[in-house]
N, C-alpha and C positions, 0 to 999 in steps of 0.2 A: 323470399326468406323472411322470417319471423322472428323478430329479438324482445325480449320482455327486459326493460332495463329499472334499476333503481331511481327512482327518480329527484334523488339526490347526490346524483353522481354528476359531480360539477362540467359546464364545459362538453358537455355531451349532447345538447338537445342541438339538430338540427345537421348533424354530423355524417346519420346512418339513413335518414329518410329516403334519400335519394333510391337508395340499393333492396330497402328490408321494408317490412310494415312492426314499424315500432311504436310498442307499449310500453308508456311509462307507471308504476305501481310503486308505492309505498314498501319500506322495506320488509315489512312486516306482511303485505299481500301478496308475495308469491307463494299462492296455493296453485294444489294439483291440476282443477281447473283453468288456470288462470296458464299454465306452463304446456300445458297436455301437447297444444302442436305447435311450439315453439322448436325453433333450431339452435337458438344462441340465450342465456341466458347474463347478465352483466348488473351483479351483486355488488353487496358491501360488507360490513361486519358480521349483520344480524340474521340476515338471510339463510336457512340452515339448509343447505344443499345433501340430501341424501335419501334412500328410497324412498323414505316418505311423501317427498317431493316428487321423485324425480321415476318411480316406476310405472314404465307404460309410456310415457310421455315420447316425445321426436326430437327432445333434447341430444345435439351434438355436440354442444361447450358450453362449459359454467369460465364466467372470468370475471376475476373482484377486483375495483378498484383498492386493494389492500396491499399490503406485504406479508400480511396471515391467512393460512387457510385453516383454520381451527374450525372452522363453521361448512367448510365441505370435506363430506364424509369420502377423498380422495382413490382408497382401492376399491370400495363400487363403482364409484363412476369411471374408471380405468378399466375396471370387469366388464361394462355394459357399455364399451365405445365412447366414452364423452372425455371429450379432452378439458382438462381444467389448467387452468392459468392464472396467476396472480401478476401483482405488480411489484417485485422485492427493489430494493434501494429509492423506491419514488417519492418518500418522505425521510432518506435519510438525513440531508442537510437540516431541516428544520426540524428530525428529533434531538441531534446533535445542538443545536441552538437551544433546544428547551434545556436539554440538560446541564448546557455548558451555562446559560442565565443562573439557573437553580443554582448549582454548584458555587458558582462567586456571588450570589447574595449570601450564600450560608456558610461565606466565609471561608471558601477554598480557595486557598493560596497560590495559582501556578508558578507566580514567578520566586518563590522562595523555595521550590524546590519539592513543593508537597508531595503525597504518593497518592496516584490516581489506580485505582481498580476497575478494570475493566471486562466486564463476564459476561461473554460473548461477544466475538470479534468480526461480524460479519459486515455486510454494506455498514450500518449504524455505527457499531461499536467501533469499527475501521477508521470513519471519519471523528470520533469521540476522542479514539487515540492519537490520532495525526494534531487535531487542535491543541490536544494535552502537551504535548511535545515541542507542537511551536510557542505557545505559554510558557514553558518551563518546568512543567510538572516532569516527574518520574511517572513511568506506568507500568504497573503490573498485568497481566493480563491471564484471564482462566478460562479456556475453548480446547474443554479435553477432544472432540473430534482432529482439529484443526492440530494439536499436538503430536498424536497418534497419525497423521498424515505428514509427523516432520517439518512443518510448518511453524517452527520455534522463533520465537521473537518475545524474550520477558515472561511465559509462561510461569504461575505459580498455582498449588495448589488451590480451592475457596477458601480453606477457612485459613489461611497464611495472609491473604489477601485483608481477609474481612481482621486478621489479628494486627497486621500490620499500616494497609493503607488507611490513610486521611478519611477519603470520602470511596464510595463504591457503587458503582452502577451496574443495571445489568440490561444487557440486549440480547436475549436467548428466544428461541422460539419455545414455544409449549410443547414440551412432550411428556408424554404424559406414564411411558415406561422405557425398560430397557437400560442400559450403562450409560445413557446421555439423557435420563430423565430430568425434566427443569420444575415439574410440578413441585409443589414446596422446596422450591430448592433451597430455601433459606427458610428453618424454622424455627422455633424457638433454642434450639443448641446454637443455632450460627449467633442469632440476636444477642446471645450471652459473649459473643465477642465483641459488641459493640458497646460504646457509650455515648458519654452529651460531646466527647470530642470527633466523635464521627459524622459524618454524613452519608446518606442513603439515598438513591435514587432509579427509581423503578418508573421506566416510560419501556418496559418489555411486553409482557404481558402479569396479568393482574394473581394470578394461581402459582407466579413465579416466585412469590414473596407471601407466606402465610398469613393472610392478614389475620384471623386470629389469636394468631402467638406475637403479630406485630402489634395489635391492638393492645395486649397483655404486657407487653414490654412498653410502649408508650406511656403506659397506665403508675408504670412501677417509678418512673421518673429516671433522670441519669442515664436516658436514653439518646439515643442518633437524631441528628437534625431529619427532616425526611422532606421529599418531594415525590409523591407518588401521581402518576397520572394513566393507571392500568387500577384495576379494585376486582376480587372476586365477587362475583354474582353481578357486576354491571349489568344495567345502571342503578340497582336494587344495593348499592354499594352500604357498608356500615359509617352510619354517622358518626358514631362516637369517632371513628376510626378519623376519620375525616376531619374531626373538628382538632384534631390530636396532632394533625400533618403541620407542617409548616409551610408547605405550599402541598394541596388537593388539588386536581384540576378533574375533568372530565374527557380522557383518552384525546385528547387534541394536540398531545406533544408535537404531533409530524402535519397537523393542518397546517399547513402555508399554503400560498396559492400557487408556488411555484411545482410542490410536492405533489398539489390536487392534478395542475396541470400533467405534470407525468406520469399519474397514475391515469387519466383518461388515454393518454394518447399509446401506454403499454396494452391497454382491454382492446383500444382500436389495433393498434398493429396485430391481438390474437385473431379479430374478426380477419383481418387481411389474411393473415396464414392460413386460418383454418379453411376458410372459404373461399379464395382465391378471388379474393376484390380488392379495391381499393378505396378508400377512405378520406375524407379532408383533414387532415391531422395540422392543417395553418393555424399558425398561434401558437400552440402549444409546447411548452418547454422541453428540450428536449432532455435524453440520460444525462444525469449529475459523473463526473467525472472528478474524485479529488484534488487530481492534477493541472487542472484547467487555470487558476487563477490563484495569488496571495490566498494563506490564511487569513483567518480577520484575527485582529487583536481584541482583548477582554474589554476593551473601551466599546468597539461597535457591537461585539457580541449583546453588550447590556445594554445599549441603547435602541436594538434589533428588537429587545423583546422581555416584556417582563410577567413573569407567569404568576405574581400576585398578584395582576390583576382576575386572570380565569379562577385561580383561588378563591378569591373573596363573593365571584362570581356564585361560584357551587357551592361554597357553604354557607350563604344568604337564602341558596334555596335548593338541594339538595335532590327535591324528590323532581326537580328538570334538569339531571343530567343528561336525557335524550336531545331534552327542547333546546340545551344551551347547546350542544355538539349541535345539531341538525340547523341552527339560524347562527353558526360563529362566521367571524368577518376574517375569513382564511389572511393572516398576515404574511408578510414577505419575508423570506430566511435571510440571514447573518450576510450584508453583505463580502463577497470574497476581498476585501483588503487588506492590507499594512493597516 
């Protein structure tokens, strides 16, 4: 067997040798050549999986250390045999961490009762809301699927959310048409419901929030506190934009080493399925379960982790938003206590 892997995919090297003949390549080198008789290919972000890549080739699974597959073109490779896989909840605890940090430096209030919005409720958003709750926040929550599926729990409209809650964040996947589109989901009409008494938080993805019309609105003043760590055109991200945040980061909300760890050991357990092997998967952390232990309180959440410092990081020097993502010192998530 022949796997082409990123070779920034943490926790992986020394894992598959046994089984496969593996090549490690830069994210940006898997070209046609480079894939042509490959059987397994194990990506990241940037890696763009779709004919261009992938026609002709012996390719029988793409699988990304991620929880987005924005970057594989998913119904050809499903037309043409290739199974594809990701890794969903393997960074939720420590995007949850990034956000809950942000939120109480900019001055959200859990235990006074604040109102948290929360938009999109899946692995992430789920553990975002459960911390809100044991904090003391109220939440609102907007996942028109999960609605329409009867699955009600504080559902409100967006823009009742964005009229009404404190602070607003969103965990949605990118889509990009259809009655569940997230592409600008917020764009200049929502932004007119917010002000300097709000806060904004975008660790989703970057085309989820127009930046734009958020640049535009930042601009005019008497605007939302903001922590954005998703930007469209990454890593090509707008400066102005950035210098305008109150905490920028460089898409790391969910780096920890615990979320890196379970992102490697979900790409391994696809290699086991697909191909009927077995894998060394020791060490590695296994599925985050919300259930398993204490929430943490707002005292360790902020001493877990403070995202001015990646801030001040990226906008010192902006045009290495790659170089700072691809050398970060993956931190450890919130521990779970009292």
């Amino acid at each position: 067997m022949k796997i082409i892997a990123d070779d920034n995919i943490p926790f992986l090297r020394g894992r598959l040798e046994g089984i496969a003949d593996v090549t490690y390549v830069d994210q940006f080198g898997f070209d046609r050549d480079t894939v042509r008789d490959a059987d397994a290919l194990l990506i990241r972000t940037r890696t763009r999986c779709d004919s261009r890549l992938l026609e002709g080739t012996k390719v029988r699974m793409v699988a990304t250390a991620t929880i987005g597959t924005d970057q594989i073109d998913i119904p050809w490779c499903e037309s043409h045999g290739i199974e594809v896989h990701s890794s969903p909840g393997c960074n939720a605890p420590g995007v949850a961490q990034y956000v809950w940090s942000a939120l109480l430096r900019l001055g959200f209030d859990p235990a006074a009762g604040e109102r948290l919005g929360v938009v999109g409720c899946g692995n992430i958003g789920s553990i975002v809301k459960a911390w809100a709750r044991h904090l003391g926040a109220e939440v609102w929550v907007s996942d028109p699927p999960k609605e329409r599926a009867g699955i009600t729990d504080d559902y409100h409209p967006l823009e009742d959310i964005l009229r009404e809650c404190r602070a607003v964040t969103f965990h949605t996947p990118l889509v990009s048409e259809g009655p569940d589109a997230t592409f600008h989901l917020v764009g200049k009409k929502e932004l007119e419901l917010l002000d300097s008494s709000n806060i904004l938080v975008n660790a989703s993805r970057g085309p989820v929030v127009d930046n734009r019309a958020l640049l535009e609105r930042l601009r005019r003043g008497n605007a939302p506190r903001t922590a954005i760590d998703v930007w469209e055109n990454e890593p090509a991200l707008d400066k102005e934009l950035l210098s305008l945040t109150d905490y920028g980061t460089f898409h790391i909300a969910g780096y920890s080493l615990e979320g890196k760890q379970r992102a490697t050991r979900m790409i391994l357990e696809a290699v086991e399925k697909t191909f009927g092997v077995e894998v060394d998967k020791s060490g590695l952390e296994p599925a985050f379960s919300l259930g398993d232990a204490p929430l943490p309180s707002a005292a360790r959440i902020l001493d877990s982790y403070d995202p001015g410092v990646d801030s001040e990081a990226l906008k010192m020097a902006p045009d290495d938003f790659d170089i700072l993502r691809r050398n970060y010192n993956y931190r450890h998530e919130t521990p779970r206590m009292l």
